[in-house]
C-alpha positions in Angstrom: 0.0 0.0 0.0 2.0 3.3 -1.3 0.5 5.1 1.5 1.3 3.0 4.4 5.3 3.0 2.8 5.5 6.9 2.6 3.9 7.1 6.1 6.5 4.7 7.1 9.6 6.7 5.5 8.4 9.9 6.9 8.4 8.7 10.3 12.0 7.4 9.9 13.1 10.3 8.7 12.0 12.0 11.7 13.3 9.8 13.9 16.8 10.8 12.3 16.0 14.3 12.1 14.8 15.3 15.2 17.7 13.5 17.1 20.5 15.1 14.8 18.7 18.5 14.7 18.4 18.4 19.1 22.4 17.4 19.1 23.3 20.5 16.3 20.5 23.5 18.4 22.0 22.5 22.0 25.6 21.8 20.7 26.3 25.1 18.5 24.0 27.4 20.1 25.2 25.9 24.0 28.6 26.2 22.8 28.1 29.8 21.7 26.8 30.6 25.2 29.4 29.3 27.6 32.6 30.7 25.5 31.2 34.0 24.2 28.6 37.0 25.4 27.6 39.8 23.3 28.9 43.4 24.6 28.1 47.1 23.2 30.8 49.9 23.8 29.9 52.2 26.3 32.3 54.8 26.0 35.3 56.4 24.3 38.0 55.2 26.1 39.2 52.5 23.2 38.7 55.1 20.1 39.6 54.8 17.5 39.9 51.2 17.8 36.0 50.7 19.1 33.4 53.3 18.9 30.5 54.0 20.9 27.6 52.2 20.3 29.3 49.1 18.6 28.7 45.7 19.1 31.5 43.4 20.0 31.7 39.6 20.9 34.1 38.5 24.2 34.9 35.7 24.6 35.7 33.9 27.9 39.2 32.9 28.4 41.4 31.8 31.7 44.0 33.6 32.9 47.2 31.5 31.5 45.3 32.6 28.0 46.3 36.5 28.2 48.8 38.2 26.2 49.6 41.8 26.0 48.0 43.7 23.3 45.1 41.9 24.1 41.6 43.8 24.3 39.9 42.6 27.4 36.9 43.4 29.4 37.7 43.6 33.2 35.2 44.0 35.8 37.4 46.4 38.4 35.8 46.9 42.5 35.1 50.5 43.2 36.0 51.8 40.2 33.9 52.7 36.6 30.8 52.8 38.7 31.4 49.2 39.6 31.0 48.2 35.2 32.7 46.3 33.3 35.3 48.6 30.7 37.2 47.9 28.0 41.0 48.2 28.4 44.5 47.2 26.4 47.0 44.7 28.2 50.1 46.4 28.5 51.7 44.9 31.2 51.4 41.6 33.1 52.2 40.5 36.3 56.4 40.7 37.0 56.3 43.5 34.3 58.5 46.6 34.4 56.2 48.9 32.1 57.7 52.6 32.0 56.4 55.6 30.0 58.7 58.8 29.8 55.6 61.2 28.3 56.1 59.8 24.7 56.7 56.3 24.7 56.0 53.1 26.7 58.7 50.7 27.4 57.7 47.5 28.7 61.1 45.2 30.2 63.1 47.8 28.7 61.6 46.9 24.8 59.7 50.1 23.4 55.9 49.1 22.8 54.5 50.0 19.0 51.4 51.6 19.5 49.7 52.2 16.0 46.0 51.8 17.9 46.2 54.9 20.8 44.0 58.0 19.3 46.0 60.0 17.0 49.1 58.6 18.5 49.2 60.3 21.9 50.6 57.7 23.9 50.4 59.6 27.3 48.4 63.1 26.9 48.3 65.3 29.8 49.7 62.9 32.1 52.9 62.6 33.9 55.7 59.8 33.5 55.4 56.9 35.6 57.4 54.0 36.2 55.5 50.7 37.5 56.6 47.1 38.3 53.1 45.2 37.9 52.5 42.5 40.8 52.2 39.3 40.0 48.8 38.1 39.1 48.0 41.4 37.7 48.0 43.6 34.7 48.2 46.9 33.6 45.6 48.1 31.6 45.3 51.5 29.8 42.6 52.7 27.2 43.8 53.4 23.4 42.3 56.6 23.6 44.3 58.1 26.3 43.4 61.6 26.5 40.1 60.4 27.5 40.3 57.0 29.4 40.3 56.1 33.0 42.7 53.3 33.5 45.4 52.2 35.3 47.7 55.3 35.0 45.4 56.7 37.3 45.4 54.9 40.1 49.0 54.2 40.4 49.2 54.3 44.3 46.5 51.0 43.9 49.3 48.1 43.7 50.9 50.3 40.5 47.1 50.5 39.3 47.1 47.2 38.1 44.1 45.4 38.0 43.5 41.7 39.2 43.7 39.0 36.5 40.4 37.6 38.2 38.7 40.4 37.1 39.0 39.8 33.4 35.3 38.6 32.1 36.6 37.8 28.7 39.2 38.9 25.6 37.5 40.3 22.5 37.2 38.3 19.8 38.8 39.3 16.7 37.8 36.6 14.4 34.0 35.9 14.5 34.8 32.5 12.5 34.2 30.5 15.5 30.8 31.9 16.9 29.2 32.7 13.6 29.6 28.6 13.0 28.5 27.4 16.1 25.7 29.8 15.7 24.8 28.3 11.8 25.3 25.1 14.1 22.5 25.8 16.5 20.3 27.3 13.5 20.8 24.2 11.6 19.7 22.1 14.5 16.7 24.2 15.0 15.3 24.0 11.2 16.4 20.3 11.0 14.1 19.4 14.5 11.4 21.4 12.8 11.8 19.7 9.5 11.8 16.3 11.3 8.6 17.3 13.5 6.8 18.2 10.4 7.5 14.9 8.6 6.9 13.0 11.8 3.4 14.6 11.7 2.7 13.7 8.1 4.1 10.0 8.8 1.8 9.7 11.2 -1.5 11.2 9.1 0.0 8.9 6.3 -0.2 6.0 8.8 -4.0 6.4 10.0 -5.4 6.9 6.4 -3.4 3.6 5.9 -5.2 1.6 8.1 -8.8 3.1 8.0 -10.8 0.2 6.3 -11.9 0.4 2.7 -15.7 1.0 2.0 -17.8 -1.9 0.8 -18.8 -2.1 -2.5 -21.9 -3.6 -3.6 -22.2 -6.8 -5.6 -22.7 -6.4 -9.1 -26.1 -6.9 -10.0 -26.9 -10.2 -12.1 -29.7 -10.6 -14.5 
C-alpha cells in the first residue's frame, strides 16, 4: 500500500531528524553561550579602535590565556561605577612597564602603538614608572586623552588590576561563533523539518489503516 510505505519513511526520517537536529540546536548554540557574550561599547576610552555604540563579541578565556595587546573586558571593584570597561593589556604581572611622556617601554623593549588616538601615547599625564605584581595587569585605554585606567590609580598596587577580574578577551575573528551559531540554527530548522514529517508520517499511517468502504455486488440478471 504506497501510502502506508511513505507514512512509514516519513516517520524514519523524523526519527533521524529530530535527534540530529536536538544534538546541532543544543551543541552550537550551547557552545556559543558558555565561551562568548555579546557586549556594546559604552564609552570612548578604546577610540579609534571601538566606537560608541558598537557591538562586540568576548569571549571567555582563563588567565594562562592573556597576552599583551590583548583587548579585554575587566570587571574592576570601586572603580567605573562598579562596570565592566574595556582596556588594552600592557603589562602583566612581574612587568617593568615605564612611560617617559612619549613612549612606553615595557622590560626595557619600546611598545608599537599604531592603535592609541592619534598617536598620543600619554596626553596630559605625567611619566610613571610601574613594576606590575604578579597576578595582575596593567591596563590602559587606546584613547588616552580620554580613558580612565590604570595610570590613574598608580598608588592602587601600580594601578594594576586583578587577572580575576578579566570577564573575557574580544574576539577578533568571528569564525568561531558565527559557525557554532549556523550550528545551533541548523539544528533548530532540521528538529522542525523532522517534527513536520513525523506529523505527516503519522496522518499517512491512519489513512493507511482506515478500512476500505464496501462495494456492492454487481447486479446479475
Amino acid at each position: 500500500m504506497p501510502q502506508r510505505g511513505t507514512g512509514i519513511g516519513l516517520r524514519v526520517a523524523s526519527w533521524v531528524l529530530v535527534p540530529l537536529g536536538l544534538v546541532l540546536m543544543l551543541g552550537g548554540i550551547g557552545y556559543f553561550f558558555t565561551h562568548y557574550q555579546g557586549v556594546t561599547v559604552m564609552s570612548e576610552a578604546m577610540e579609534p579602535t571601538y566606537r560608541p555604540g558598537e557591538r562586540l563579541i568576548i569571549e571567555r578565556i582563563d588567565a594562562g590565556e592573556i597576552h599583551r595587546g590583548d583587548v579585554v573586558l575587566v570587571h574592576v571593584p570601586d572603580r567605573y561605577q562598579d562596570r565592566p570597561v574595556l582596556q588594552r593589556v600592557i603589562g602583566m604581572g612581574g612587568d617593568h612597564v615605564v612611560c617617559d611622556g612619549h613612549r612606553i617601554t615595557v622590560n626595557g623593549k619600546p611598545v608599537d602603538e599604531p592603535y592609541v588616538m592619534r598617536g598620543e601615547v600619554n596626553p596630559a599625564n605625567g611619566p610613571y614608572d610601574v613594576q606590575v605584581p604578579d597576578g595582575r595587569l596593567f591596563l590602559p585605554g587606546d584613547h588616552r586623552g580620554n580613558s580612565n585606567d590604570s595610570r590613574f590609580f598608580l598608588n592602587e598596587q601600580s594601578g594594576s588590576v586583578a587577572v580575576s577580574g578579566v570577564l573575557g578577551r574580544v574576539q577578533k575573528s568571528l569564525t568561531v561563533p558565527a559557525v557554532s551559531v549556523a550550528l545551533g540554527v541548523l539544528g533548530i530548522v532540521l528538529t522542525l523539518v523532522g517534527i513536520v514529517l513525523g506529523i505527516g508520517g503519522y496522518v499517512a499511517g491512519r489513512r493507511a489503516r482506515r478500512p476500505l468502504a464496501a462495494v456492492p455486488p454487481w447486479p446479475t440478471a
